[in-house]
C-alpha positions as CSV (number, residue, x, y, z in Angstrom):
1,X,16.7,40.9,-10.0
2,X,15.0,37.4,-9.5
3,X,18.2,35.3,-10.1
4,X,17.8,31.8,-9.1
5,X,20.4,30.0,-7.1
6,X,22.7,26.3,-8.7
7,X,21.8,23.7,-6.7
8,X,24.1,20.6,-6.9
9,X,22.9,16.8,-6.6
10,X,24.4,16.5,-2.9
11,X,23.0,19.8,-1.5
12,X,19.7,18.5,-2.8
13,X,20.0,15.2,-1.0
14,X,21.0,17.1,2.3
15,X,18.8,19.9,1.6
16,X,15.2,18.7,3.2
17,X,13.8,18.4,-0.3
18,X,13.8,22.4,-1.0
19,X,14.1,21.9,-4.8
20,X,14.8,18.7,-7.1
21,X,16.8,19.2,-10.3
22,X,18.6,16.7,-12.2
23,X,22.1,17.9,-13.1
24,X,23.2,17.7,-16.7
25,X,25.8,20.3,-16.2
26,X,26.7,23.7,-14.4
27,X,23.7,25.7,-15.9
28,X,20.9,23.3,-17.3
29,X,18.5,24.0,-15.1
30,X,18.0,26.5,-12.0
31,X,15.0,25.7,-9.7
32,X,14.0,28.2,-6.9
33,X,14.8,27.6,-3.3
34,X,12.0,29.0,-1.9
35,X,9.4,26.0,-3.0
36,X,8.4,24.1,-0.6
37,X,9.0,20.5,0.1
38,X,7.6,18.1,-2.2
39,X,5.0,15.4,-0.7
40,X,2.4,13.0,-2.1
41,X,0.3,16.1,-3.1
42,X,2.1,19.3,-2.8
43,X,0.3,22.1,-4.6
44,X,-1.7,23.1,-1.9
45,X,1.6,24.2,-0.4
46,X,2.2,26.9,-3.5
47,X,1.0,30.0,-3.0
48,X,0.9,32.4,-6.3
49,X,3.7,34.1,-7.5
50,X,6.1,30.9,-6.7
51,X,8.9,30.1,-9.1
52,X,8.5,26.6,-10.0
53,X,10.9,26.5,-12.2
54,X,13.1,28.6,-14.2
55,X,14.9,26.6,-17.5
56,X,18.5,28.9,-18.9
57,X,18.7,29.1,-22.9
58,X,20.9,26.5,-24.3
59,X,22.8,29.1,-26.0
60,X,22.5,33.1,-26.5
61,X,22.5,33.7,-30.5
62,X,20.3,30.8,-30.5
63,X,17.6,30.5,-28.0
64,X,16.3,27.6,-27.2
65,X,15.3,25.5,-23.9
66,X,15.2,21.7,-22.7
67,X,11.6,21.2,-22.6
68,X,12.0,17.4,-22.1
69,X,13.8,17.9,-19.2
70,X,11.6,21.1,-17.9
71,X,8.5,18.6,-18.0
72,X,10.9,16.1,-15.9
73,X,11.2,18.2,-13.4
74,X,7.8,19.5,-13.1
75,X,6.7,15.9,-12.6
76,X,8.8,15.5,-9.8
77,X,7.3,18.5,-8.5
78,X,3.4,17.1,-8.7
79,X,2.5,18.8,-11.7
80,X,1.3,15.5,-14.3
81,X,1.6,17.8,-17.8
82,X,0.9,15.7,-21.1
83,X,3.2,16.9,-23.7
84,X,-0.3,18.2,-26.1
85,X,0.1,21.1,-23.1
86,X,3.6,21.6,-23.2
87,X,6.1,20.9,-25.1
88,X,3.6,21.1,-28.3
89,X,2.5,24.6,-27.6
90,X,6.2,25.2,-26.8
91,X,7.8,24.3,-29.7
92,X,5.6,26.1,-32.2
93,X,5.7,29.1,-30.7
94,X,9.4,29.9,-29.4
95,X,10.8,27.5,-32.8
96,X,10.0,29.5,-35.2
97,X,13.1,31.3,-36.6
98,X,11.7,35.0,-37.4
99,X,11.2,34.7,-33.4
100,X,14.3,33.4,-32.3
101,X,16.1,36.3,-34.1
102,X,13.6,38.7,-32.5
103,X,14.4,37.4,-28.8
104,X,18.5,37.6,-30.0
105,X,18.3,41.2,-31.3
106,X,15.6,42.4,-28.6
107,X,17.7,40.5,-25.6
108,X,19.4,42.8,-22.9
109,X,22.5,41.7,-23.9
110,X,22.5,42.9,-27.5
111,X,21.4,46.4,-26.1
112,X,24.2,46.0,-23.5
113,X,26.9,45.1,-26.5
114,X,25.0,48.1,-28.7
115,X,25.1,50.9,-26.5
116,X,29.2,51.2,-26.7
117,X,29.0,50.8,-30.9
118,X,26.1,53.3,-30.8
119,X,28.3,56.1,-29.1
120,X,31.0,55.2,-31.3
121,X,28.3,55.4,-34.2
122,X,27.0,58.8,-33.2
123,X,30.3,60.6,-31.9
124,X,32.0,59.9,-35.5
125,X,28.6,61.2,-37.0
126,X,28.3,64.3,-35.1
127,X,31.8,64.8,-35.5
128,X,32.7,64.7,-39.1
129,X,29.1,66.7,-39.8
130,X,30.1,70.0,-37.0
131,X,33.9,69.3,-38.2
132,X,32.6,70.1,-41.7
133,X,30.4,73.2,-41.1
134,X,31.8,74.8,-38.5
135,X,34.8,76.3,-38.4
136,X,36.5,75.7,-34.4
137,X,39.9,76.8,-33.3
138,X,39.8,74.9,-30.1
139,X,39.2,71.0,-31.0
140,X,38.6,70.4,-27.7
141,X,35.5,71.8,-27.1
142,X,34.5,70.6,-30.1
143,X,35.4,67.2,-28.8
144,X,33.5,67.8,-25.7
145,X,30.4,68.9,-27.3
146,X,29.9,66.1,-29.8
147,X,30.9,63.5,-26.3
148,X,27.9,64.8,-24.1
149,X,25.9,65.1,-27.4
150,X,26.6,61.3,-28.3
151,X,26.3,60.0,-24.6
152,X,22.7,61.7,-24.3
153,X,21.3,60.4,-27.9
154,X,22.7,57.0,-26.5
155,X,21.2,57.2,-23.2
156,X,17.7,58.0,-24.9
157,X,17.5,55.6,-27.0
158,X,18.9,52.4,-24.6
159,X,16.6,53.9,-22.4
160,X,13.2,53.7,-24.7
161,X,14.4,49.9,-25.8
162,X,14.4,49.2,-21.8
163,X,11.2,50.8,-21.1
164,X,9.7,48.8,-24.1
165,X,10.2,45.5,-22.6
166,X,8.2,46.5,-19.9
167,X,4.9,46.3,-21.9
168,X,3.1,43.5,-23.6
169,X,5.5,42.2,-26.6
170,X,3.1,41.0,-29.1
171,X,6.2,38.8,-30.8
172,X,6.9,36.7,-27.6
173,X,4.4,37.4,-25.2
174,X,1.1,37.1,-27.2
175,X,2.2,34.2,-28.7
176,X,2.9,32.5,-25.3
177,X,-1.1,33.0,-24.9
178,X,-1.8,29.8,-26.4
179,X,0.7,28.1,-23.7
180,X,-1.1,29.6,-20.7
181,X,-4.5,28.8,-22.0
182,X,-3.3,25.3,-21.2
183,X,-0.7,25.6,-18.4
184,X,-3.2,27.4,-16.5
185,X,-5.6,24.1,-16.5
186,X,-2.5,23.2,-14.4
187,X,-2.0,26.3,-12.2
188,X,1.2,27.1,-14.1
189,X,1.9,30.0,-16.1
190,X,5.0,30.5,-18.5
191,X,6.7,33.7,-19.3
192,X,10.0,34.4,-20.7
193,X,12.8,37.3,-19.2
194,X,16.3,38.1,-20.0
195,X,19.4,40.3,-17.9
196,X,22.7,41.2,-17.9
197,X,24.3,39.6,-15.1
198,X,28.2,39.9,-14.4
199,X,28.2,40.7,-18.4
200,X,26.6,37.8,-19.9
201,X,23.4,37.5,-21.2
202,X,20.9,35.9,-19.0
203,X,17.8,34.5,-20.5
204,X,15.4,32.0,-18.9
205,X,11.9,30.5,-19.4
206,X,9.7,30.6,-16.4
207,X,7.0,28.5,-14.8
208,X,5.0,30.2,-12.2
209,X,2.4,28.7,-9.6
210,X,-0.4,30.4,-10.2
211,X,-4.8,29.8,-9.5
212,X,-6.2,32.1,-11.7
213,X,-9.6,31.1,-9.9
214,X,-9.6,34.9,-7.3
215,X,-8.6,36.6,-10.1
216,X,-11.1,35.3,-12.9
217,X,-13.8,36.3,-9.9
218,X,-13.0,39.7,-9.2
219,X,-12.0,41.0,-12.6
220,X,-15.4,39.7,-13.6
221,X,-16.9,41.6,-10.8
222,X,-14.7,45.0,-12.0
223,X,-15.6,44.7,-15.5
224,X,-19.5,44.1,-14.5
225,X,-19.2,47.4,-12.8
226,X,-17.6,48.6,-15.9
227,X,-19.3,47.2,-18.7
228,X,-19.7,51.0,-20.3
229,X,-15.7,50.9,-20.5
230,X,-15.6,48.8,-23.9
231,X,-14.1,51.9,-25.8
232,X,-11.8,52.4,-23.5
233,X,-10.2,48.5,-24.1
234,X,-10.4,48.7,-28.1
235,X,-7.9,52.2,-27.4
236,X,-5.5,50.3,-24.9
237,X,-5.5,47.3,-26.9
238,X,-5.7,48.4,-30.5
239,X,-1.6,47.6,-30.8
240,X,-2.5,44.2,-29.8
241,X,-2.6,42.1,-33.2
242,X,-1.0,39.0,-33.9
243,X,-0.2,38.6,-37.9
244,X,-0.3,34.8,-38.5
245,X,-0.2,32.6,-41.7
246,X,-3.0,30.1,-41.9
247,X,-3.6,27.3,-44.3
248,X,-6.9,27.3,-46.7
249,X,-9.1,24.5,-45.2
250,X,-12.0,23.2,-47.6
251,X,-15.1,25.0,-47.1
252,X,-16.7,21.8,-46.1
253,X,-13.9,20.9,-43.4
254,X,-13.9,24.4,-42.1
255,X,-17.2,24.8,-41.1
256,X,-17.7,21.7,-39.1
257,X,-14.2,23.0,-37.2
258,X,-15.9,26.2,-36.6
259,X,-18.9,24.7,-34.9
260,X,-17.2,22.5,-33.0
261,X,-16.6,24.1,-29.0
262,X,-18.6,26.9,-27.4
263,X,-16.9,30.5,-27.1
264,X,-15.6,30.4,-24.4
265,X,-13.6,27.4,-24.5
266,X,-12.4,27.8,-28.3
267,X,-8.6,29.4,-28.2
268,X,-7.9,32.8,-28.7
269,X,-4.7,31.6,-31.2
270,X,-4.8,28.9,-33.5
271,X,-2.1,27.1,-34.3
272,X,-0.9,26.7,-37.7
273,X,-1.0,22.9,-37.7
274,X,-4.9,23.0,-36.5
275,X,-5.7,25.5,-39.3
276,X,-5.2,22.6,-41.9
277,X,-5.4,19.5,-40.5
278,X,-8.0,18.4,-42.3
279,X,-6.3,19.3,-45.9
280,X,-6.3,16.1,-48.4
281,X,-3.1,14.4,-49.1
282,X,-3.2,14.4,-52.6
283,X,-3.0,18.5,-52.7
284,X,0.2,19.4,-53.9
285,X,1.1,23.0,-52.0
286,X,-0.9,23.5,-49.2
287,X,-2.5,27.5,-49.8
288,X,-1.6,29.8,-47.2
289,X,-3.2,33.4,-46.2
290,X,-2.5,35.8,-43.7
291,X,-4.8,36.4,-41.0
292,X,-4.7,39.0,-38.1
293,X,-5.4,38.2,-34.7
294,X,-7.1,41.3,-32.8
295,X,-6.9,40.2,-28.5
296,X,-9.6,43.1,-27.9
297,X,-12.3,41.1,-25.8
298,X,-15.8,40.8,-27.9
299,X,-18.2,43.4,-27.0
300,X,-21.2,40.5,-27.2
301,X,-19.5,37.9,-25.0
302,X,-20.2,37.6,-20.6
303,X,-18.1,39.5,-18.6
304,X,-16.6,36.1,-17.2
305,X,-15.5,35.2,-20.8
306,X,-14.0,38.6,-20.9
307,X,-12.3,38.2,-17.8
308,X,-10.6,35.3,-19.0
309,X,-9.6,36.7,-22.2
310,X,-7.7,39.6,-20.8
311,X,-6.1,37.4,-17.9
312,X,-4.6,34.9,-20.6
313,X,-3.6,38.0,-22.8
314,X,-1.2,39.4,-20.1
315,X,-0.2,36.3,-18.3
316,X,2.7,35.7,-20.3
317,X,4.1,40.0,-19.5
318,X,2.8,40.1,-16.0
319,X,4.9,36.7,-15.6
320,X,8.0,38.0,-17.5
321,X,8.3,41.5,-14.7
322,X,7.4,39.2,-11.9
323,X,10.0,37.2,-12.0
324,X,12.5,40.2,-13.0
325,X,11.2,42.4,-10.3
326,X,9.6,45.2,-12.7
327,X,6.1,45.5,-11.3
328,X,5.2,49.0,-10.8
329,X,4.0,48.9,-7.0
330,X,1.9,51.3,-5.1
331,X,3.5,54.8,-4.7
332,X,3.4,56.7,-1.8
333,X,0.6,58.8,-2.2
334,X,-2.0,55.3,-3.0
335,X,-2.4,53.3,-0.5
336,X,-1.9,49.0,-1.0
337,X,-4.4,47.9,-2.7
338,X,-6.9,45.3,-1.7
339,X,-7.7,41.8,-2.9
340,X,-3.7,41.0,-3.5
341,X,-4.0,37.6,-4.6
342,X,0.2,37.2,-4.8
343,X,1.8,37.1,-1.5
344,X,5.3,37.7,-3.5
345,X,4.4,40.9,-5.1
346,X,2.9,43.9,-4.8
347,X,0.7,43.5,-7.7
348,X,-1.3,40.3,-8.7
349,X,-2.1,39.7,-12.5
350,X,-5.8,41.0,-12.1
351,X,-4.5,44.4,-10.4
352,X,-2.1,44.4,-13.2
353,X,-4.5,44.2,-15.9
354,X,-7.3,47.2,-13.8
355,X,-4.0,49.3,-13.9
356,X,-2.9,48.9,-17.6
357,X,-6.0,48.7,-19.2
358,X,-9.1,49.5,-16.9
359,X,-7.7,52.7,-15.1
């Protein structure tokens, strides 16, 4: 696991300029060591995959992170981010409350504090239904049966809540698209991940270096060569639908919005506070409706469009088991594949994308 490393305002000073980090208090903030040291104009020395930064939650039943500071620090790093691209996009995605108590009940460290209370749950279950019906002289075995019965059922199903979090989560991660659609303008990507570490719940927002320049290229190239595979997307990415609340513009207001930016540059989320902006003040109750969002690419649009889409669409999941070491590398039988555009890990976010969707 990817766990970064305190760094105190003395070792900083004496440290060659590894990592800057303004200290607030023993875990604000917890940069990576491994960037490199900060000049006039440092990003050519990030290479993709790097850890700019990684920001702990404030507090673990109610997630939340110190974007003011986050942006800070990025600064000092060389990365000049106006707050429209950051803290904006931030704030209404991760402050909504239905999504906070999504990231608190879907955290490792409610599944590590509900796997004891399941067993408990399904031993006394088993228990009192086999006491009831079946009629054993030896409790003992009885007792035995129903443990190795109740650690099995508890195994499966903490297992298939881990191996969920490994895909796409359309409550966190799909709404982190319309972040990286302008972090990545910067050559940042955000993505959030959460542990257990020494029993305590771990959960961190992440800022990644990376140019998504190679990989735009040769995923356009692949899905050139693949342009038949459309059916194959709308069945991988059917589960991908964002359910969002919209406000009722004016039909007048709407359309000029609608006309306004070409396809390729119009967001693949709006926000909510876009959606009416143009609502007059002397309406009482502004009219909501709910819309769903499909990610599948548009059949009609240029491969390079396409390319784009799909790269934004799994930025925020490819960024989340980067940084938590959960990338499925090549096994032994395949050999490495080519193009790797991240020197840190075996896959990069286009190869990532050909093998979950395009393979």
């Amino acid at each position: 696991m990817m766990t970064p490393v305190e760094v105190n305002s003395e070792d900083m000073e004496e440290g060659n300029g590894l990592c800057h980090v303004t200290e607030e208090n023993e875990t604000d903030v917890q940069p990576r060591q491994d960037k490199p040291q900060p000049q006039t104009s440092n990003r050519p020395k990030w290479s993709n995959g790097q850890c700019v930064l990684a920001v702990p939650s404030c507090s673990i039943l109610n997630p939340s992170f110190d974007l003011l500071l986050c942006r800070s620090l990025l600064e000092k790093d060389g990365f000049q981010i106006p707050t429209r691209d950051f803290e904006v996009p931030l704030k209404t995605v991760l402050d909504v409350p239905s999504v906070r108590r999504y990231v608190v009940f879907n955290s490792a460290f409610f599944h590590f504090i509900l796997a004891p209370v399941l067993y408990v749950v399904i031993w006394c279950a088993a228990f009192s239904t086999l006491h009831t019906y079946l009629t054993v002289t030896d409790y003992w075995v009885l007792c035995l049966s129903v443990s190795l019965v109740s650690i099995f059922l508890t195994t499966a199903i903490i297992f298939i809540l881990h191996h969920s979090n490994k895909d796409i989560n359309v409550n966190v991660d799909v709404r982190l698209i319309a972040v990286n659609e302008r972090m990545v303008k910067h050559k940042l990507l955000v993505g959030m991940a959460d542990w257990v570490q020494n029993c305590t719940g771990n959960l961190q927002l992440f800022c990644v270096y990376w140019d998504i320049s190679r990989c735009l290229r040769t995923l356009t190239e692949t899905l050139e060569e693949r342009s038949f595979e459309t059916q194959k997307l709308k069945k991988r990415m059917s589960h991908l639908v964002l359910v969002s609340e919209v406000k009722v513009v004016e039909p007048e207001a709407g359309r000029s919005e609608v006309e306004e930016g070409s396809d390729e540059e119009r967001p693949l989320l709006l926000e909510n506070g876009e959606a009416g902006r143009s609502t007059s003040s002397s309406q009482r109750e502004d009219t909501k409706i709910t819309t769903n969002y499909s990610l599948i690419p548009d059949a009609t649009l240029p491969a390079q469009a396409k390319a784009h889409q799909l790269l934004m669409t799994y930025s925020a999941a490819y960024v989340k088991l980067l940084v938590s070491e959960r990338l499925s590398g090549p096994s032994h039988c395949h050999p490495q594949p080519r193009r790797n555009h991240c020197s840190t890990a075996s896959l990069c976010l286009c190869q990532y994308i050909k093998t979950k969707i395009l393979r």
